[in-house]
N, CA, C and O atoms as a Tinker XYZ file with bonds, in Angstrom:
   340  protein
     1  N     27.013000   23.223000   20.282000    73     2
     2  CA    26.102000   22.372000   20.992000    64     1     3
     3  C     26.888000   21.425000   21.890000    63     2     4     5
     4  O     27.811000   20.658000   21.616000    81     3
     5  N     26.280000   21.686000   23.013000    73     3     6
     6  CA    26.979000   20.231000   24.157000    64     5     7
     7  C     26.634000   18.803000   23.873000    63     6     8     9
     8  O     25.646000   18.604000   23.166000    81     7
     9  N     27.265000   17.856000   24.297000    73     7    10
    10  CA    26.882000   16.226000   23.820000    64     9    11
    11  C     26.321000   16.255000   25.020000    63    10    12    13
    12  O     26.896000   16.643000   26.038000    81    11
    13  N     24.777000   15.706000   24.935000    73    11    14
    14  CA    24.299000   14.982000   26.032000    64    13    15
    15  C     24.183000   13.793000   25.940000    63    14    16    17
    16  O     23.941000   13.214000   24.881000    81    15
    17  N     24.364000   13.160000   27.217000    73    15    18
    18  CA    24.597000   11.976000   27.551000    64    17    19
    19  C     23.374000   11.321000   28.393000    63    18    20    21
    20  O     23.384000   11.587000   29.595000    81    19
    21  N     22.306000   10.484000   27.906000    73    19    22
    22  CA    21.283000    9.887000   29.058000    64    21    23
    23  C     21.745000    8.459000   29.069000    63    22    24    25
    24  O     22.316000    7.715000   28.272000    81    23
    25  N     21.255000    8.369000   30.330000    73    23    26
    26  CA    21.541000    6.937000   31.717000    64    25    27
    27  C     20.616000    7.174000   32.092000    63    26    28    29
    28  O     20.230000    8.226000   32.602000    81    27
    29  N     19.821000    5.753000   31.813000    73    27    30
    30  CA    18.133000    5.210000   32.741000    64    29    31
    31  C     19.226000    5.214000   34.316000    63    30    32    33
    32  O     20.439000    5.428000   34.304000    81    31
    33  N     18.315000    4.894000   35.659000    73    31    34
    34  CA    18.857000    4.497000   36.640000    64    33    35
    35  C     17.713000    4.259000   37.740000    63    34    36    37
    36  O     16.636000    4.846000   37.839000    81    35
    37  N     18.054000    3.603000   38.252000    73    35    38
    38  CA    16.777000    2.554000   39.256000    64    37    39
    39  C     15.925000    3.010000   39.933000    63    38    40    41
    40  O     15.050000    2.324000   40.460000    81    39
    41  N     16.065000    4.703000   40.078000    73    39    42
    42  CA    15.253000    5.012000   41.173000    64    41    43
    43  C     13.789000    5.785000   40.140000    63    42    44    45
    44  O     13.144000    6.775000   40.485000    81    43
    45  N     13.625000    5.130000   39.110000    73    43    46
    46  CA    12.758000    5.628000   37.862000    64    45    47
    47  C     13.051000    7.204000   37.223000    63    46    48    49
    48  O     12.249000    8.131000   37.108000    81    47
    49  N     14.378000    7.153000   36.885000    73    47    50
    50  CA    15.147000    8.596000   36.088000    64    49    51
    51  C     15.971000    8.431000   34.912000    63    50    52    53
    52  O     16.608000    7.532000   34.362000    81    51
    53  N     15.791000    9.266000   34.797000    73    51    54
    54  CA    16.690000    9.159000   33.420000    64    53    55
    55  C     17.569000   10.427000   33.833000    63    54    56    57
    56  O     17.181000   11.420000   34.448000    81    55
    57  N     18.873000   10.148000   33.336000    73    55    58
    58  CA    19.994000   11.424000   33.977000    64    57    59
    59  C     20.620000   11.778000   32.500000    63    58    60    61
    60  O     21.038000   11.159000   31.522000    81    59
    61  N     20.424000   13.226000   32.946000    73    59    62
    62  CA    21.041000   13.823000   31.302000    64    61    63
    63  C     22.018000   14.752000   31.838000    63    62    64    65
    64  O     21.800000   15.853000   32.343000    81    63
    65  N     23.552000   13.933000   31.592000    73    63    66
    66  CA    25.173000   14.778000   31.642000    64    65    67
    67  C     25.502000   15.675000   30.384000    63    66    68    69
    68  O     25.328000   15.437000   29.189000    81    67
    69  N     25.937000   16.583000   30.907000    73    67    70
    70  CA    26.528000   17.761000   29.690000    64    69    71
    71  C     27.438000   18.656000   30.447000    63    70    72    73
    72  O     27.329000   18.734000   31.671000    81    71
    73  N     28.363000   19.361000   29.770000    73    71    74
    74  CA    29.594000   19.922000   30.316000    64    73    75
    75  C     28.733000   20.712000   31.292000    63    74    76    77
    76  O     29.027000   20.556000   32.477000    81    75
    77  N     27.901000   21.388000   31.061000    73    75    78
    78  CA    27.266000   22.809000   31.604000    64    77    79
    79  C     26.206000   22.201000   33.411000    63    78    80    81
    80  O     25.688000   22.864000   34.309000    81    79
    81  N     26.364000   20.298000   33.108000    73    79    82
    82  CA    25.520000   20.044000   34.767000    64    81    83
    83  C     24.692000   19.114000   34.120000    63    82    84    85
    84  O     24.527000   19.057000   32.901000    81    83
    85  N     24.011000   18.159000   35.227000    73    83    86
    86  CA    23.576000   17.295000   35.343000    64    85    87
    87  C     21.846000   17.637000   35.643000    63    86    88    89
    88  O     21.495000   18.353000   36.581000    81    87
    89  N     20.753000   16.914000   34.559000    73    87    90
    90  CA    19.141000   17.256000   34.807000    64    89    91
    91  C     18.715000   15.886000   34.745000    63    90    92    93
    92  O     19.063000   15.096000   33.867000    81    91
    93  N     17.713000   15.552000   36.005000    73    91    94
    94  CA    16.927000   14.155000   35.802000    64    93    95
    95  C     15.502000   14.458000   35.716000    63    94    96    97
    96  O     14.804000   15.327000   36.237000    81    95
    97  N     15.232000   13.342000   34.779000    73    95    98
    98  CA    13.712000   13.558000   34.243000    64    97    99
    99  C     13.340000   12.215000   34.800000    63    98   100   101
   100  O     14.061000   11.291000   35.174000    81    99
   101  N     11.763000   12.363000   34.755000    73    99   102
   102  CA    10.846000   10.803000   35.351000    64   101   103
   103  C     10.974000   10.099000   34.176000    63   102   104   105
   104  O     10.696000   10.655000   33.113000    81   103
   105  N     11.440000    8.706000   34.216000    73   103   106
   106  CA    11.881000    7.373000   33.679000    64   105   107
   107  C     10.872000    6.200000   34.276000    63   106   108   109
   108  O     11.377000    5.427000   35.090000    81   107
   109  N      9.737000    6.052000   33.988000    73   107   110
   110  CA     8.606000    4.723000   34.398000    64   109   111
   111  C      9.639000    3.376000   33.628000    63   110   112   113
   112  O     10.097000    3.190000   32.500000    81   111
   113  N      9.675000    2.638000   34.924000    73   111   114
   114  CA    10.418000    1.213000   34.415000    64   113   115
   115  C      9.684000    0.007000   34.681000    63   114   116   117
   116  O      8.800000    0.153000   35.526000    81   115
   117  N      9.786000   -0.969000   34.268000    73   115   118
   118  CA     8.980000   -2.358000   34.441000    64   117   119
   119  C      8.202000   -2.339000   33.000000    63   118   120   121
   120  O      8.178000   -3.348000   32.295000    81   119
   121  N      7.537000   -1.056000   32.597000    73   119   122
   122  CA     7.211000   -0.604000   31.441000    64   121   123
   123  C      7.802000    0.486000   30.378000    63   122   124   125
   124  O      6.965000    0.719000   29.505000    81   123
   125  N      9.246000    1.356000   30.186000    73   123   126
   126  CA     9.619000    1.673000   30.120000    64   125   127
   127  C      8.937000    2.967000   29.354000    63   126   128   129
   128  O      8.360000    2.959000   28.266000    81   127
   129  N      9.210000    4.254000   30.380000    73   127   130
   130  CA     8.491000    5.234000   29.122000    64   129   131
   131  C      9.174000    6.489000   29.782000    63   130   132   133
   132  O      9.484000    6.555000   30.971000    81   131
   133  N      9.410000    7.711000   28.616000    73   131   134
   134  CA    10.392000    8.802000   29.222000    64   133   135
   135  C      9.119000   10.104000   29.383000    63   134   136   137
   136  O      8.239000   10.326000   28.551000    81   135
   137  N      9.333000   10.837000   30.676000    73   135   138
   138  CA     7.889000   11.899000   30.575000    64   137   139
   139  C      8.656000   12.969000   30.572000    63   138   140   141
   140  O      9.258000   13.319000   31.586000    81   139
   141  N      8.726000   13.612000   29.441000    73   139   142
   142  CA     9.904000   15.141000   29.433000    64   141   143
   143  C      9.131000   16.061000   29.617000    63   142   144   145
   144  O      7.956000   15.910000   29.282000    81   143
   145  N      9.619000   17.423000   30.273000    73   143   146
   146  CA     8.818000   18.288000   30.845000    64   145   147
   147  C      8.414000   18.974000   29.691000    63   146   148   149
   148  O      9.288000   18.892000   28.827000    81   147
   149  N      6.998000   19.903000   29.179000    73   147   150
   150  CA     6.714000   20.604000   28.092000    64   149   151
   151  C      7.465000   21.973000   28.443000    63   150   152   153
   152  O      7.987000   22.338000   29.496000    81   151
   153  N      7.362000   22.497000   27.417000    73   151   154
   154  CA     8.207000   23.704000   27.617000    64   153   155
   155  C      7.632000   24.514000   29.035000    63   154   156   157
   156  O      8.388000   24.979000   29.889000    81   155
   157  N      6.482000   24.563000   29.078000    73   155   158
   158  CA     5.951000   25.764000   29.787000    64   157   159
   159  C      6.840000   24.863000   31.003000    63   158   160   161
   160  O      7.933000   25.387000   31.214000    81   159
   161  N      6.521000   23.345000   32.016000    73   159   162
   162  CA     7.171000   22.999000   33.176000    64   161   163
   163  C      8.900000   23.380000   32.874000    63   162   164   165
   164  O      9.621000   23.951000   33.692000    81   163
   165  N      9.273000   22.972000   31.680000    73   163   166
   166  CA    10.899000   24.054000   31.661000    64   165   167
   167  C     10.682000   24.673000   32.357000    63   166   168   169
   168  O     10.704000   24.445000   33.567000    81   167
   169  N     10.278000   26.089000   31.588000    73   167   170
   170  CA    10.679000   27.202000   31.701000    64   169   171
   171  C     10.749000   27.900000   33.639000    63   170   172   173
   172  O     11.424000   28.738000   34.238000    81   171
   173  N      9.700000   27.009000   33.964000    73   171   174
   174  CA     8.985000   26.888000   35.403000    64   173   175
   175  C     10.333000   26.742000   36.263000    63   174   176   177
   176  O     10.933000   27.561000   36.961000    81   175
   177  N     10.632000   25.152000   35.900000    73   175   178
   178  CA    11.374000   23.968000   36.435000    64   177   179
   179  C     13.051000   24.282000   36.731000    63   178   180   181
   180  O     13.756000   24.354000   37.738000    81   179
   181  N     13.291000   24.447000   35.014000    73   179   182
   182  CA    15.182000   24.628000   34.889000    64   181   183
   183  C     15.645000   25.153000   35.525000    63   182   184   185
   184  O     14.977000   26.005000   36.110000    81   183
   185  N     17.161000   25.015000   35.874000    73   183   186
   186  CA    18.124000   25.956000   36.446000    64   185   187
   187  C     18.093000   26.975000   35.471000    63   186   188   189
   188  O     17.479000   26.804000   34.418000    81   187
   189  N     18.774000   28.148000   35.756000    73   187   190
   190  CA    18.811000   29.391000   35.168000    64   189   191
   191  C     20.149000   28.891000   33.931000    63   190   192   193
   192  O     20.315000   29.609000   32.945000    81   191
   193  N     20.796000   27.951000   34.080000    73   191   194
   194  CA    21.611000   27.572000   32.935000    64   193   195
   195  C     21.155000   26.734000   31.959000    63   194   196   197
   196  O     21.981000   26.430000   31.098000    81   195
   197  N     19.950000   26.239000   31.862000    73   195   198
   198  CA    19.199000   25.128000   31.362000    64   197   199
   199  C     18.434000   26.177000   30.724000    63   198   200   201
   200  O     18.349000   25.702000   29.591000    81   199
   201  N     17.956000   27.037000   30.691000    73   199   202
   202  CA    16.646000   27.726000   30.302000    64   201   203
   203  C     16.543000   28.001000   28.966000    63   202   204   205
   204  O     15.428000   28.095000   28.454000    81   203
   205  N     17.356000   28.117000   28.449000    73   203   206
   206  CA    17.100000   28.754000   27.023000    64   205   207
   207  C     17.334000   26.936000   26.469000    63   206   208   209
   208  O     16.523000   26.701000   25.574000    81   207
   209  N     18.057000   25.922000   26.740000    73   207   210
   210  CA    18.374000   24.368000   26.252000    64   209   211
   211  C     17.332000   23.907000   26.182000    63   210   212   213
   212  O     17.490000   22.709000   25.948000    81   211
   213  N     15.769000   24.273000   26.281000    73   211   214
   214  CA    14.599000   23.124000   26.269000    64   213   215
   215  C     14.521000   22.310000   24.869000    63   214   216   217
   216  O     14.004000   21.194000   24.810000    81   215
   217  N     14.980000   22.850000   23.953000    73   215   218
   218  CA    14.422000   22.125000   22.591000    64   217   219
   219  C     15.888000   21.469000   22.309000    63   218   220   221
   220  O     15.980000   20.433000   21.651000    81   219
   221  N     17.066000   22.156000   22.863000    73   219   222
   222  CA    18.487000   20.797000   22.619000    64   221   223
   223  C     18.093000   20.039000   23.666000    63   222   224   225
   224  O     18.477000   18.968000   23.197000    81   223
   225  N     17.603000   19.728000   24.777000    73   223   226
   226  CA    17.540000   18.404000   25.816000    64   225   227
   227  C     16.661000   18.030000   25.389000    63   226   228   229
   228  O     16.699000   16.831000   25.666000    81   227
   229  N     15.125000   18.357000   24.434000    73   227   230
   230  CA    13.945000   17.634000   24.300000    64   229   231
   231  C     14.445000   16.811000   23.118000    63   230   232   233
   232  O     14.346000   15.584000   23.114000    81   231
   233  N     15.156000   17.724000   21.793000    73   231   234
   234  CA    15.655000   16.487000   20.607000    64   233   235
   235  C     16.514000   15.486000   21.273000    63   234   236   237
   236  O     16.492000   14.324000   20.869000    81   235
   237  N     17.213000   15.813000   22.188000    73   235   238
   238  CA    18.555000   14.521000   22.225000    64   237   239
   239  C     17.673000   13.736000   23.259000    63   238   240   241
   240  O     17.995000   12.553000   23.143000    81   239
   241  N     16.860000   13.850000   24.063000    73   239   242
   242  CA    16.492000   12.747000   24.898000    64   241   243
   243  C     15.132000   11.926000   24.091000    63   242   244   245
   244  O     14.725000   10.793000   24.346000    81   243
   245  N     14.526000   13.011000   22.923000    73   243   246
   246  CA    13.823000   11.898000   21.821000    64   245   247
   247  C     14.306000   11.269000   21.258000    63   246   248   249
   248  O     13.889000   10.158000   20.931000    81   247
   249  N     15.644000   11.895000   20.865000    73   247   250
   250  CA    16.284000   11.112000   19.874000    64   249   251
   251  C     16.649000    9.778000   20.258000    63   250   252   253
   252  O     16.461000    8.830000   19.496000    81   251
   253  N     17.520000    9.560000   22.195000    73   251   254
   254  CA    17.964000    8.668000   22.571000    64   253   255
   255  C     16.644000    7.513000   22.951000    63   254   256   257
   256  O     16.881000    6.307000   22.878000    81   255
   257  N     14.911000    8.145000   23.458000    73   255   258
   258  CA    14.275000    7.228000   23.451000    64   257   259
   259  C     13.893000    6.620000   21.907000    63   258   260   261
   260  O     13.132000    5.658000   22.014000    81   259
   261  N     14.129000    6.847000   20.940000    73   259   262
   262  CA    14.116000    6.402000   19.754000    64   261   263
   263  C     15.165000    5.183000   19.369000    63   262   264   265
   264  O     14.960000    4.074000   18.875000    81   263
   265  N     16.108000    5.700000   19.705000    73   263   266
   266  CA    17.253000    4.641000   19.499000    64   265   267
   267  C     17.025000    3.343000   20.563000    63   266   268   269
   268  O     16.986000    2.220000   20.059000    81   267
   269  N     16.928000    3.434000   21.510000    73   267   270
   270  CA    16.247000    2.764000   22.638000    64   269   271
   271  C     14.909000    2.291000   22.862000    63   270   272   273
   272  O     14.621000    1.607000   23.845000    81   271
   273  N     13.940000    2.694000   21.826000    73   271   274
   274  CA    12.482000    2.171000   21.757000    64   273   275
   275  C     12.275000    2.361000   22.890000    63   274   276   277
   276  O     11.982000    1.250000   23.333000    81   275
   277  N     12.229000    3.149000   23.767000    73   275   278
   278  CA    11.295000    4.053000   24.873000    64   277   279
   279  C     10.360000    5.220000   24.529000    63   278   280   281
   280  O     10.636000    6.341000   24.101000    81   279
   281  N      9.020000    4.583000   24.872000    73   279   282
   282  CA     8.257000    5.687000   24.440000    64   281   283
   283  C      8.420000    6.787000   25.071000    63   282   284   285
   284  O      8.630000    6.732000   26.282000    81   283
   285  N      8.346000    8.365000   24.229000    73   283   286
   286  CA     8.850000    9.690000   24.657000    64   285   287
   287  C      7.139000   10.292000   24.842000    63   286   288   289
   288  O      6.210000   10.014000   24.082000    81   287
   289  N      7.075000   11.145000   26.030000    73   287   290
   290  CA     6.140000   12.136000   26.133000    64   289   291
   291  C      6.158000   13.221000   26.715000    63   290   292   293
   292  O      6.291000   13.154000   27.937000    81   291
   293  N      6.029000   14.657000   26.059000    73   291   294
   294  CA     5.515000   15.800000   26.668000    64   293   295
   295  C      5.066000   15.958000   27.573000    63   294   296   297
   296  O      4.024000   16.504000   27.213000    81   295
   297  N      5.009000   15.877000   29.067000    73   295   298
   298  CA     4.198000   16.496000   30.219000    64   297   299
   299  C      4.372000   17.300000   30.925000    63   298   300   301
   300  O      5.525000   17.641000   31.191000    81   299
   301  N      3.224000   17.936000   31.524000    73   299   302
   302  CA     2.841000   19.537000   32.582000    64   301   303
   303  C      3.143000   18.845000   33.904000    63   302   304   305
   304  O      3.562000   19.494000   34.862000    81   303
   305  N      2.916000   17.426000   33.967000    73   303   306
   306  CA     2.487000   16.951000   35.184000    64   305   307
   307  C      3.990000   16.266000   35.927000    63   306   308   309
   308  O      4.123000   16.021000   37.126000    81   307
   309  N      4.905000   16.080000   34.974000    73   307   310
   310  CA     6.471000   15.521000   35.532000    64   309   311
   311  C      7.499000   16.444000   36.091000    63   310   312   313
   312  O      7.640000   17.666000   36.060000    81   311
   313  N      8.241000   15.356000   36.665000    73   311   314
   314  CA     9.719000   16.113000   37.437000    64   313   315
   315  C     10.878000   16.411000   36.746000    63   314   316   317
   316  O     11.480000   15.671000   35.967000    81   315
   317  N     11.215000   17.794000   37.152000    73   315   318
   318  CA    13.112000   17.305000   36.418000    64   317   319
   319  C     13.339000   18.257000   37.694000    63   318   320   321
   320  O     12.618000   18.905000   38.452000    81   319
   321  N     14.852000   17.983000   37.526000    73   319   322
   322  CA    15.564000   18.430000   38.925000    64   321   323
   323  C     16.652000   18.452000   37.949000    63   322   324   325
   324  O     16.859000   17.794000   36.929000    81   323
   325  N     17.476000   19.657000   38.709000    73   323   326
   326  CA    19.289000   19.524000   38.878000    64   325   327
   327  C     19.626000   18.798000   40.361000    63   326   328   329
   328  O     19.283000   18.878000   41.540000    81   327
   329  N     20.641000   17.944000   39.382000    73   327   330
   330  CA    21.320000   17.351000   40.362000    64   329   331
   331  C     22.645000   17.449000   40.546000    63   330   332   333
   332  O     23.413000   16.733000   39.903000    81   331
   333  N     23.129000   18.447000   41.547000    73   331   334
   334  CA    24.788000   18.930000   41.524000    64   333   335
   335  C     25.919000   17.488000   42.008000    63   334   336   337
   336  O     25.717000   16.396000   42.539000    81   335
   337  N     26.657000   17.926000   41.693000    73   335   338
   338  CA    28.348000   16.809000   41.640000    64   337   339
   339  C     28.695000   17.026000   43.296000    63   338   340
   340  O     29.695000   16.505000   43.791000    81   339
């Protein structure tokens, strides 16, 4: 398993680093809340290297809004993107 790494950042994202590339998800701030894509927007969404990772990026970015008291939610309706180096 890769260590992922999330960083909130200002433009309302949350950025998740791992050896294998960089994925940002929608991050609502002023009120803080994380909207992770449900599997089906994955499967849609991911890079072709991300695709089979939906349930290791969904535990570690619950896990980190947990540790962080950011509420976590499932949605059809949010963004994720790769974002290359």
């Amino acid at each position: 398993m890769d260590i992922i790494h999330f960083q909130p950042r200002w433009k309302e994202e949350i950025v998740a680093t791992s050896k294998r590339g960089i994925l940002v998800f929608e991050m609502t701030m002023g009120v803080d809340h994380v909207y992770f894509p449900s599997q089906v927007k994955w499967d849609k969404d991911a890079p072709e290297w991300a695709k089979l990772m939906w349930e290791e990026y969904m535990n570690e970015c619950m896990r980190w809004c947990n540790n962080n008291s950011v509420p976590f939610t499932l949605a059809d309706n949010t963004f994720m993107y790769e974002e290359r180096k």
